[in-house]
MARMIMI-763220 format. One record per residue (C-alpha): x, y, z; residue in three letters. Coordinates in pm, whole numbers, padded with zeros to 5 digits, always signed. Layout:
<nodes>
XYZALA/...
</nodes>
This chain:
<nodes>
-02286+04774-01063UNK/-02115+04461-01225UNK/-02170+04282-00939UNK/-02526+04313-00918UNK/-02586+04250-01306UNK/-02342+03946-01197UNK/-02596+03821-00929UNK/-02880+03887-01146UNK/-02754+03704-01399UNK/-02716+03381-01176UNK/-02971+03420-00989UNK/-03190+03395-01323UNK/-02984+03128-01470UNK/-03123+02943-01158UNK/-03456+03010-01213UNK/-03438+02829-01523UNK/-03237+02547-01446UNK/-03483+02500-01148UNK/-03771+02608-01404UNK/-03639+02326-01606UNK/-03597+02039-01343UNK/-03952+02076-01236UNK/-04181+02132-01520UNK/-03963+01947-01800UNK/-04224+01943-02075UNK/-04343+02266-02036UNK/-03957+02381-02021UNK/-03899+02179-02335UNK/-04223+02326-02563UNK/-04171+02666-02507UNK/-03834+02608-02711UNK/-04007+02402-02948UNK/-04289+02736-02993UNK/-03959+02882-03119UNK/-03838+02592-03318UNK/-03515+02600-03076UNK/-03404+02324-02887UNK/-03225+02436-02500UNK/-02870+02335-02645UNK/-02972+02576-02972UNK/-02997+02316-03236UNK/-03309+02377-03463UNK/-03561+02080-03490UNK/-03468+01912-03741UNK/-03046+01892-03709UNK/-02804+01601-03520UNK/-02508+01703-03297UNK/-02190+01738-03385UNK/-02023+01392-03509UNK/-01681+01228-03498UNK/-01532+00898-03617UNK/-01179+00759-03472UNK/-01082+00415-03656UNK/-00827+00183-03516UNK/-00954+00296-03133UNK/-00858-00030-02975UNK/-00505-00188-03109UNK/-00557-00497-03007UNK/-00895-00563-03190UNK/-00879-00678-03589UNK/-01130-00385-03653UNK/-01253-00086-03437UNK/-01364+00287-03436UNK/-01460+00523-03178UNK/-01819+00718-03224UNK/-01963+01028-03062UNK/-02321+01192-03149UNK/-02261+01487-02937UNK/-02239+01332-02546UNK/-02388+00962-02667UNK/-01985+00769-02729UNK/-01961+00434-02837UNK/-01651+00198-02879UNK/-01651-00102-03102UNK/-01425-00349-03113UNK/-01372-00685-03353UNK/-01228-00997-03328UNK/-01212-01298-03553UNK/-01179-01691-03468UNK/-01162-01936-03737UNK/-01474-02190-03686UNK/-01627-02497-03888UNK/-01946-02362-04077UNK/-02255-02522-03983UNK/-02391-02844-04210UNK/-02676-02564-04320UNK/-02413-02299-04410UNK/-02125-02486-04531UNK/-01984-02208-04687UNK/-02088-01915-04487UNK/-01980-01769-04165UNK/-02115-01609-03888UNK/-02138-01265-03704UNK/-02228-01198-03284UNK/-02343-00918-03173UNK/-02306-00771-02849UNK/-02401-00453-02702UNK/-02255-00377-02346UNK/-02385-00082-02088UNK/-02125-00069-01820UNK/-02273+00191-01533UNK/-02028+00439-01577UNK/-02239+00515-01905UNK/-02538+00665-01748UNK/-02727+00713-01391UNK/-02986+00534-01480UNK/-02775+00144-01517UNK/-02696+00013-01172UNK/-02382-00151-01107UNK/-02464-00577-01137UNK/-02819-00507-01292UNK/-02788-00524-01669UNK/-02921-00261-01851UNK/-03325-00324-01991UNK/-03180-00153-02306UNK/-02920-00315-02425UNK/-03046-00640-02561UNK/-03331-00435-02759UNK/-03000-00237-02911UNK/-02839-00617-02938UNK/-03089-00746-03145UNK/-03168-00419-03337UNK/-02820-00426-03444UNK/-02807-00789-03561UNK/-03141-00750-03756UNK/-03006-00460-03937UNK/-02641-00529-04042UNK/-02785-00897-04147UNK/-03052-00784-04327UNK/-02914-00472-04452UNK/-02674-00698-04673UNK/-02362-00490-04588UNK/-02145-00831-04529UNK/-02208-01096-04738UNK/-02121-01402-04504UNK/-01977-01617-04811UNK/-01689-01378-04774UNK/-01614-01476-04428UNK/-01545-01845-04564UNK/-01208-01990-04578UNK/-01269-02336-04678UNK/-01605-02462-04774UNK/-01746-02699-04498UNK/-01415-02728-04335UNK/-01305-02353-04248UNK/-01485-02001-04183UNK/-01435-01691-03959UNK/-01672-01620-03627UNK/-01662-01251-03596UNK/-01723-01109-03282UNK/-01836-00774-03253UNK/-01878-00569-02859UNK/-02020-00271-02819UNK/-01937-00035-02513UNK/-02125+00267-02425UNK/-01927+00486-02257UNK/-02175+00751-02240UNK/-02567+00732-02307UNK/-02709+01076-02361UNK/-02991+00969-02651UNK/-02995+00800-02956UNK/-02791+00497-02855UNK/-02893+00264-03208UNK/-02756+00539-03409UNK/-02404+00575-03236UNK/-02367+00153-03212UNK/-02457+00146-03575UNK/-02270+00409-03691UNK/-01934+00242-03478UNK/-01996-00072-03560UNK/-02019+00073-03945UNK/-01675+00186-03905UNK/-01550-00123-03760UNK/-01613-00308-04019UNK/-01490-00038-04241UNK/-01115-00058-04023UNK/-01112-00428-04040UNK/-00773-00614-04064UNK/-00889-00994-04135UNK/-00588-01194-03970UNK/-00392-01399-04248UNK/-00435-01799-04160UNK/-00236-02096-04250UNK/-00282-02468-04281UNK/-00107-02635-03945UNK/+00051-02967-03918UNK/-00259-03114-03879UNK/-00430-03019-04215UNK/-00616-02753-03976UNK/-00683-02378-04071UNK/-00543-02160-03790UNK/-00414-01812-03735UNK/-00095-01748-03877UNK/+00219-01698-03618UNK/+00519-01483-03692UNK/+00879-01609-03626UNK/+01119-01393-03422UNK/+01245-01209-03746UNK/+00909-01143-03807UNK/+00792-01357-04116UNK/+00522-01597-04099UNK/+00603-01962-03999UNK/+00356-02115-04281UNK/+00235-02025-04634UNK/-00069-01790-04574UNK/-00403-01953-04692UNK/-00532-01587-04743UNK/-00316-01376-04871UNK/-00514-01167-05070UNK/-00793-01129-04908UNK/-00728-00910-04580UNK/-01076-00706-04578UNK/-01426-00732-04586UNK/-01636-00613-04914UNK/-01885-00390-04757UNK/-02204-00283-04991UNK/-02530-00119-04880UNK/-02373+00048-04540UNK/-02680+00127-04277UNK/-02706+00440-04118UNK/-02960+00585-03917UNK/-03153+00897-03771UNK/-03348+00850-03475UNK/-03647+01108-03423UNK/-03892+01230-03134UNK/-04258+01274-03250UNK/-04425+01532-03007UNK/-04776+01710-03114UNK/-04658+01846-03463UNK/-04345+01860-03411UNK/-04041+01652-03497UNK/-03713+01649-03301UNK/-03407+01475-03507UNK/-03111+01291-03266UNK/-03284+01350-02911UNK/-03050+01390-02614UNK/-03151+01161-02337UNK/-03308+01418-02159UNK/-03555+01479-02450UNK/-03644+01103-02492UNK/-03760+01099-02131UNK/-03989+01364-02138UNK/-04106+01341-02517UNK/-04158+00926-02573UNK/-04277+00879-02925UNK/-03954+00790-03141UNK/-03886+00689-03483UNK/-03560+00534-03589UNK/-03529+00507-03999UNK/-03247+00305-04107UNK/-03124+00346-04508UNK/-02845+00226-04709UNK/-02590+00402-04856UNK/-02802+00429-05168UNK/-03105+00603-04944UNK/-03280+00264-04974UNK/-03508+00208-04650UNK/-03375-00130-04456UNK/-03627-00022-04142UNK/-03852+00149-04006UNK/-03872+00112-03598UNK/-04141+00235-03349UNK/-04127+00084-03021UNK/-04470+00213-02888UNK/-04506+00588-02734UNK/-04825+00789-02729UNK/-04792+00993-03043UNK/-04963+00819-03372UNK/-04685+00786-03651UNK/-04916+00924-03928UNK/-04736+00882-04322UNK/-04659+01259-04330UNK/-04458+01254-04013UNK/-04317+00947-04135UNK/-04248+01086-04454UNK/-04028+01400-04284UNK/-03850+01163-04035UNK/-03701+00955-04391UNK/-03647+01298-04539UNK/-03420+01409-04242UNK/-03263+01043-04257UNK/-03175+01130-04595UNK/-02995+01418-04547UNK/-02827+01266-04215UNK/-02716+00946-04440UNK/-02507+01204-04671UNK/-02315+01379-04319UNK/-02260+00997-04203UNK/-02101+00891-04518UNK/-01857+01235-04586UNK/-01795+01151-04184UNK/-01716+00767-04245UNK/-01519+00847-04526UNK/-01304+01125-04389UNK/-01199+00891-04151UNK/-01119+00656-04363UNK/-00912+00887-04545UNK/-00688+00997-04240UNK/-00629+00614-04114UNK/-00460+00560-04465UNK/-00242+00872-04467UNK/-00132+00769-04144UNK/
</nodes>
């Protein structure tokens, strides 16, 4: 008897999962008639969330995100530059955002990804407009000295809502950031500071008290699927391919709106579906920031 309910059971399982593979959309809406999601989630909630700081030892900042499958590892490292004549006493942040194939079917091995300059420059636009880093702070000596900071991106697994994992790493980068201490050479140059083999630094440090980064405004952001009436918050990758409307609200820290981004689809983003998609960003910005600063928390105590 437990045998057959055994078989049954599989056998049924298969029907869906084949159910599923060939009529996607019509798999997908008859959860949504229950306001269910297949992995249970209702509507309007993200997937589970964790934060690692200090993933990469070698970097002078990085953190380790995960939106449910979605993972993201950021990594930064600073090089002292000469401001521009513009910016004399300013300096300057790259952005990079890497998808190796390992991260999902879909990127082929020597092809780069056709995402991952649209996540590049999304990223830029928002931590530079956002006003998180104020680039006078990455001066060292005006016109002569400032830091380049380099920040990579690796996805290490793309399963939806990739702008909302890079930001939220690169966040917490920036929040982990160790700025290297620098000295004045023989030469009258700014340079990274060396330590001698009993461990002290060969020359005076030029800045000693000023090891991290001021961050104000933090961005965080909630990505959201419009289909017919309904609105699906942090969409696995399988839902963005079948459902191709999305939303992604950025805020601050204070709940301030830095951007509001639509790249096309076939759904109309009317101002009450807007409206709902900045509500749930709200609420989202509040889990992001206990999450950011729990992390926080456990890199001091260690």
């Amino acid at each position: 008897m437990g045998s057959a309910t055994a078989s049954g059971d599989l056998s049924s399982e298969m029907e869906v999962d084949a159910f599923r593979r060939l009529f996607p959309l019509r798999f997908h809406e008859r959860h949504l008639l229950e306001s269910i999601r297949p992995d249970a989630r209702p509507l309007g909630k993200a997937r589970d969330t964790t934060l690692a700081l200090g993933a990469v030892a070698s970097a002078d900042g990085s953190a380790l995100a995960k939106i449910g499958c979605t993972t993201m590892l950021a990594a930064i490292k600073m090089e002292v530059m000469t401001p521009t004549m513009e910016s004399p006493d300013e300096g300057c942040i790259a952005i990079d955002f890497h998808m190796p194939p390992i991260c999902s079917p879909i990127v082929r091995p020597g092809r780069p990804a056709e995402t991952a300059p649209v996540v590049s420059k999304q990223l830029s636009d928002t931590i530079l407009s956002s006003g998180m880093i104020d680039l006078k702070e990455l001066s060292l000596v005006t016109g002569k000295a400032a830091w380049m900071v380099y920040l990579d991106i690796y996805c290490l697994d793309a399963d939806g809502a990739l702008f909302d994992a890079a930001l939220l790493s690169a966040v917490a980068a920036f929040s982990h950031l160790q700025i290297p201490v620098v000295s004045l050479n023989d030469d009258g140059r700014i340079v990274i500071s060396e330590e001698n083999e009993g461990g002290k630094l060969e020359k005076e440090p030029v800045n000693k008290g000023k090891r991290e980064l001021k961050l104000s405004s933090i961005p965080f952001s909630l990505t959201c699927i419009l289909h017919k009436n309904y609105i699906l918050a942090d969409p696995t990758a399988e839902e963005e391919s079948i459902m191709e409307t999305l939303v992604t609200v950025v805020l601050d820290s204070s709940c301030q709106l830095v951007s509001l981004y639509k790249p096309g689809g076939p759904v109309l983003a009317y101002t009450s579906a807007i409206q709902d998609c900045v509500a749930l960003t709200r609420q989202r910005v509040k889990e992001l920031q206990k999450i950011l600063n729990e992390a926080i928390s456990d890199m001091e105590v260690e």
